[in-house]
LUMSEVEX-677736 format. One line per field, with one value per residue (C-alpha): x, y, z; residue in three letters; chain; residue number from 1. Coordinates in Angstrom, 1 decimal, padded with zeros to 4 digits, always signed. Layout:
N
east: c(X/...)
north: c(Y/...)
up: c(Z/...)
kemar: c(ALA/...)
zase: c(A/...)
sevo: c(NUM/...)
END
This chain:
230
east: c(-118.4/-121.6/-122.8/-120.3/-121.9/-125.8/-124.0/-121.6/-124.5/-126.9/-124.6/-123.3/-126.7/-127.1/-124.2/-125.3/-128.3/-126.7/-124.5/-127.6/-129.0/-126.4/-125.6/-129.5/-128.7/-125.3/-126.6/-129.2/-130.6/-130.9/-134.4/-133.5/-135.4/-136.1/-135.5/-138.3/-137.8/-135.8/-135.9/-134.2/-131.8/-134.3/-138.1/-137.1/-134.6/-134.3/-132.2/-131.6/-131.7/-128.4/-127.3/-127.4/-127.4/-126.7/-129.2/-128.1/-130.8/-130.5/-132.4/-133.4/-134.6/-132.9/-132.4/-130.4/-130.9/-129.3/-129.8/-131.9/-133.1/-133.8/-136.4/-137.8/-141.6/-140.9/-138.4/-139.0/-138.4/-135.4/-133.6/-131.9/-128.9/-128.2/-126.0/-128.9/-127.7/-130.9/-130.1/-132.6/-133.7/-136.7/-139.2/-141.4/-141.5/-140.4/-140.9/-137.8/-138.5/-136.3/-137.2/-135.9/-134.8/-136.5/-139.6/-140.6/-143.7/-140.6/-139.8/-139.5/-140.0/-138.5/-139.9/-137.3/-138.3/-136.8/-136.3/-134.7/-131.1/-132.5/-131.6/-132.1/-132.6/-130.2/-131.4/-134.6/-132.2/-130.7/-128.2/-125.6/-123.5/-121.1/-121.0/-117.9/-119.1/-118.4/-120.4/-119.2/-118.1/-118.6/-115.2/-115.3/-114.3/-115.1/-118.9/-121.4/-124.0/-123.0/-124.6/-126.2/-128.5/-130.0/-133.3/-135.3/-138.6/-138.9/-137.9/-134.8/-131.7/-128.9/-127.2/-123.5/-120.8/-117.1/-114.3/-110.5/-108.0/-104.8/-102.4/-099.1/-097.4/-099.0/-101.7/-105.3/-108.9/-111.9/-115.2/-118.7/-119.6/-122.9/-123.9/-127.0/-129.4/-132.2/-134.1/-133.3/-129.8/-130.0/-132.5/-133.2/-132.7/-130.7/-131.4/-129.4/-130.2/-127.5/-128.0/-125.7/-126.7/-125.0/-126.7/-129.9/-131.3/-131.9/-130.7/-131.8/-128.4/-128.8/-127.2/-128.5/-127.1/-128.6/-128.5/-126.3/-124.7/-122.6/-120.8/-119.9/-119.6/-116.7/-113.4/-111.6/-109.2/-112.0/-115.0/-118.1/-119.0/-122.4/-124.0/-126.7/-130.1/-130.3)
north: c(-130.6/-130.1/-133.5/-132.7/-128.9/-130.5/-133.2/-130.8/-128.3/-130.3/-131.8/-128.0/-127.5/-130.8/-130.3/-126.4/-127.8/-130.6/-127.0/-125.3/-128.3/-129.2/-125.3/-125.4/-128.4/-127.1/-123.7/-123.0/-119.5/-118.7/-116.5/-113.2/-112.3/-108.8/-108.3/-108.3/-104.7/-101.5/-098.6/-095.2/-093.9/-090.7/-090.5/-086.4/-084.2/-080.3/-078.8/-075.5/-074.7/-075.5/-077.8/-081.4/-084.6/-088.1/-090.7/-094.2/-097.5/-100.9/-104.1/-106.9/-110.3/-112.9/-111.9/-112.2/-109.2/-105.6/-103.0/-100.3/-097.5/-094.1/-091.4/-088.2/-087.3/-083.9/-082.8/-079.6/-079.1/-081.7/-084.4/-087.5/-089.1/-093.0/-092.4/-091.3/-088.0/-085.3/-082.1/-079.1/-077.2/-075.0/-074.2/-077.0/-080.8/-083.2/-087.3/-089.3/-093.1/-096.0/-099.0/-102.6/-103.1/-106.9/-106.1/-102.1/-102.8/-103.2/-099.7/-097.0/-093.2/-089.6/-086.6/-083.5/-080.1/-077.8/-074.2/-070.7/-069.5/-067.5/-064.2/-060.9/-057.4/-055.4/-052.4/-052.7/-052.8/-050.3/-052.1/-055.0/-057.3/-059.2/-063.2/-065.5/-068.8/-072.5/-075.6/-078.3/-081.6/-079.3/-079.2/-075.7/-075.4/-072.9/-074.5/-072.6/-075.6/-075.5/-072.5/-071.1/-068.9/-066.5/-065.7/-063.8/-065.6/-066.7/-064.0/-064.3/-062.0/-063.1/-065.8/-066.8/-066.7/-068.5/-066.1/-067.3/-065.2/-065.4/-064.7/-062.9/-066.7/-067.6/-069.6/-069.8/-069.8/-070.2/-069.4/-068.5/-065.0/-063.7/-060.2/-059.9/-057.3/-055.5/-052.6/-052.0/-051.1/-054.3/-056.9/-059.1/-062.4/-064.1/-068.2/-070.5/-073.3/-074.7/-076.3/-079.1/-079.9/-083.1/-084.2/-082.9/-081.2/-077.9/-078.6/-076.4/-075.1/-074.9/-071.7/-068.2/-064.9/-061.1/-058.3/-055.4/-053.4/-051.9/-055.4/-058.4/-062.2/-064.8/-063.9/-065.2/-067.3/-068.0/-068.2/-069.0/-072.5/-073.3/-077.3/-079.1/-079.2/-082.9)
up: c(+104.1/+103.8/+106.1/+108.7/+109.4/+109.6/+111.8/+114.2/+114.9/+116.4/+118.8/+119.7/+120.7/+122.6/+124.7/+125.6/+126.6/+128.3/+130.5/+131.3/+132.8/+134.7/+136.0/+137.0/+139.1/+140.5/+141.6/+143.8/+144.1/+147.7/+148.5/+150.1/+153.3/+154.7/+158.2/+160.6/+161.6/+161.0/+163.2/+163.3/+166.2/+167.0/+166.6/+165.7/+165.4/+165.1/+162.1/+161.0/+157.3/+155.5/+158.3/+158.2/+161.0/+159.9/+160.8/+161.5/+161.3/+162.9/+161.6/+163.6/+163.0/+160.8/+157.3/+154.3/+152.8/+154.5/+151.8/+153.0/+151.2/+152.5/+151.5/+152.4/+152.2/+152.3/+149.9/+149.9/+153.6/+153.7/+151.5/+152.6/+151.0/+151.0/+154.0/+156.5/+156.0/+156.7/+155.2/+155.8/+152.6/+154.5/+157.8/+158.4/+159.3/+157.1/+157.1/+156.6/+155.7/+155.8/+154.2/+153.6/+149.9/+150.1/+151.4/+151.8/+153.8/+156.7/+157.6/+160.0/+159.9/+161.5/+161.8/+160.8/+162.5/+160.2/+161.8/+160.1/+161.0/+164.6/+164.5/+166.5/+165.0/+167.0/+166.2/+167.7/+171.1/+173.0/+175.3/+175.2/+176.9/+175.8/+176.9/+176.5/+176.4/+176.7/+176.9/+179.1/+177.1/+173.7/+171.8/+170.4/+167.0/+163.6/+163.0/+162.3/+163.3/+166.9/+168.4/+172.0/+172.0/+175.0/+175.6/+178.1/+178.8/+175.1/+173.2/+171.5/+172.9/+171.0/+168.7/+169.5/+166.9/+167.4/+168.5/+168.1/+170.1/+170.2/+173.7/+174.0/+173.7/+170.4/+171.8/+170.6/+172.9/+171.1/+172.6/+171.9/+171.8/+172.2/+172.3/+174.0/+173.5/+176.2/+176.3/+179.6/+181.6/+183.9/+185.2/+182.1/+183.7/+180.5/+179.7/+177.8/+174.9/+172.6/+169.6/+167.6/+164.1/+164.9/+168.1/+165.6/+168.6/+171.0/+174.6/+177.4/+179.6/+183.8/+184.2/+184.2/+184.0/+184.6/+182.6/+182.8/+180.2/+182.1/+182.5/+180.7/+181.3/+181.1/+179.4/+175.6/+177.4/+180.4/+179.2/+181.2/+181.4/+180.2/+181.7/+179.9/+182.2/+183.6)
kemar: c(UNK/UNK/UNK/UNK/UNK/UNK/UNK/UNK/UNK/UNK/UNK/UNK/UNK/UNK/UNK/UNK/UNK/UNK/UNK/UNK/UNK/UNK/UNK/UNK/UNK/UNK/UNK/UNK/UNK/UNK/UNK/UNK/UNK/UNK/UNK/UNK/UNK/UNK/UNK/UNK/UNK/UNK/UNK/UNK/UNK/UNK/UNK/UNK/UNK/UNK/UNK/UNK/UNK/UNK/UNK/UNK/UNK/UNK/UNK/UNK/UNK/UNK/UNK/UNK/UNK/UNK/UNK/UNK/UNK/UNK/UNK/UNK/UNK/UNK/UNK/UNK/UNK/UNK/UNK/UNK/UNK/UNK/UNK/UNK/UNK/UNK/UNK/UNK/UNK/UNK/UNK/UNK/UNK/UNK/UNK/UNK/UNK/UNK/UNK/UNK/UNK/UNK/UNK/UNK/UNK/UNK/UNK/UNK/UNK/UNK/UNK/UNK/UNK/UNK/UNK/UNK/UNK/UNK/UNK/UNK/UNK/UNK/UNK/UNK/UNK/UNK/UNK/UNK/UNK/UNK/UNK/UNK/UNK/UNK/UNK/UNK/UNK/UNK/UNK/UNK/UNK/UNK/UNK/UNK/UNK/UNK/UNK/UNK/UNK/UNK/UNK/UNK/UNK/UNK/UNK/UNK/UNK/UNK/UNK/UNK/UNK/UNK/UNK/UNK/UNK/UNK/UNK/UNK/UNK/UNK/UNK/UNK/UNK/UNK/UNK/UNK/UNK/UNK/UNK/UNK/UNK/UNK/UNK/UNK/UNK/UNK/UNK/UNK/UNK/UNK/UNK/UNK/UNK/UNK/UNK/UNK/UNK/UNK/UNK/UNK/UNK/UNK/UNK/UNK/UNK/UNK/UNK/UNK/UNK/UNK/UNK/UNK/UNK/UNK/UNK/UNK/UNK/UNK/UNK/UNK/UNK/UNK/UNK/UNK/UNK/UNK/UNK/UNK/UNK/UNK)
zase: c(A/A/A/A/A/A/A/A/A/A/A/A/A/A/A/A/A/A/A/A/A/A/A/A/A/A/A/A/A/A/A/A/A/A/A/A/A/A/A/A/A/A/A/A/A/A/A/A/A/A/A/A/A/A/A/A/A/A/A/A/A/A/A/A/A/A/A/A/A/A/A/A/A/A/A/A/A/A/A/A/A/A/A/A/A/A/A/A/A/A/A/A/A/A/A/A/A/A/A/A/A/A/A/A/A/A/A/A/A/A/A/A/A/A/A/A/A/A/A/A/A/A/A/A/A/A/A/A/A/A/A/A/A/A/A/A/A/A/A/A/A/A/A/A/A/A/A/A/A/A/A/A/A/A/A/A/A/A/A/A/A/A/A/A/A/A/A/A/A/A/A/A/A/A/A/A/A/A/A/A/A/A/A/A/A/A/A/A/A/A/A/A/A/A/A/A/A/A/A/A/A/A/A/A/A/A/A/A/A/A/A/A/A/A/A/A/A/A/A/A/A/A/A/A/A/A/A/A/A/A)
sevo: c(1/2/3/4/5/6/7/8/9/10/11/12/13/14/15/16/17/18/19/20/21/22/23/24/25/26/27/28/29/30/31/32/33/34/35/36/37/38/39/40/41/42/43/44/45/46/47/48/49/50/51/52/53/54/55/56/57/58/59/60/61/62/63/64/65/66/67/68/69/70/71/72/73/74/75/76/77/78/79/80/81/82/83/84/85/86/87/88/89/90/91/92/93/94/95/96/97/98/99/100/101/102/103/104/105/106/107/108/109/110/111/112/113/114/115/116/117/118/119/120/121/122/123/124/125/126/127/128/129/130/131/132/133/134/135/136/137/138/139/140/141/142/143/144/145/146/147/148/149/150/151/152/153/154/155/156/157/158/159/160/161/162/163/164/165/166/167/168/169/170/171/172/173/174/175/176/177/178/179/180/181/182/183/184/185/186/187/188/189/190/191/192/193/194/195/196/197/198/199/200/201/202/203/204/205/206/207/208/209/210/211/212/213/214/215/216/217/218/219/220/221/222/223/224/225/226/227/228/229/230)
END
């Protein structure tokens, strides 16, 4: 018995070496290569804190390898999830990186303007007027990162919130309302800029509208319609 196990055990071994050899020959391990470029969608985008706008990258060249990896300079101003996702934490700008996962000298970075909530201080106003709003092509629905906002020169006179109404027939109209503010009855000439956490910018709007508070703008159910400046 004896004999047999100092005779079985080295030929185990022999034929386990005998398997490795053979797998190394069998089985090539194929070199990954990074793509020659990445690049982001946007060289910027504007958030406001608590909101957040997906990024998207696309890689060119030819490669094996797609795994990219994304990053954030500036985490205290704004964090990034694997998806692209930006999500702003606090004023300021913040650098988002994406990088190949092969080779992280291949990359590509945004810049993410982060901006407070706007808000006006109503009290510091004497007068109002109401504005039912809509933007042309913008599907209204309950967001809070969809928002326009009227100023007079560049002083902020009002943030819109969503209204929902409902008609004698049970139907439902949803607009932006935004109570602007002035210190004076009439005059203020009143201009538009709407902002879309998922566009991840601030877009100027064409029309304009004067002050009066002895008036009001637009209707729920016919609200005045707002169109991006070409």
């Amino acid at each position: 018995m004896l004999l047999k196990k100092y005779i079985v055990l080295p030929v185990v071994l022999m034929l386990l070496a005998a398997s490795f050899c053979s797998c190394d020959e069998i089985f090539e391990l194929e070199e990954t290569k990074a793509p020659s470029a990445v690049s982001i969608d946007r060289d910027e985008l504007v958030l406001m804190v608590g909101d957040t706008c997906r990024l998207a990258a696309e890689l060119t060249g030819s490669y094996t390898s797609p795994l990219i990896y994304w990053t954030s300079i500036d985490e205290d101003k704004a964090k990034v999830l694997s998806d692209g996702s930006v999500v702003a934490l606090s004023p300021g700008d913040a650098r988002i990186v994406v990088m190949s996962v092969s080779d992280t000298e291949v990359r590509d970075t945004a810049v993410a303007h982060i901006m407070d909530v706007p808000s006006v201080k109503e009290s510091d106003f004497r007068y109002d007027m109401p504005v039912y709003a809509a933007v042309d092509g913008v599907n209204i629905e309950k967001n809070a990162s969809r928002r326009i906002m009227a100023y007079c020169g560049n002083e902020l006179r009002g943030v819109s919130r969503i209204l929902t109404v409902t008609d004698g027939g049970g139907g439902k109209h949803s607009c932006f309302l935004i109570r602007a503010v002035s210190n004076t009855q009439a005059g203020d000439v009143l201009s538009f800029r709407y902002y879309d956490a998922l566009l991840g910018s601030i877009i100027e709007l064409k029309e304009t509208i004067s002050f009066n508070h002895e008036g009001f703008e637009g209707y729920p159910s016919q609200p005045v319609t707002f169109t991006f400046k070409p």
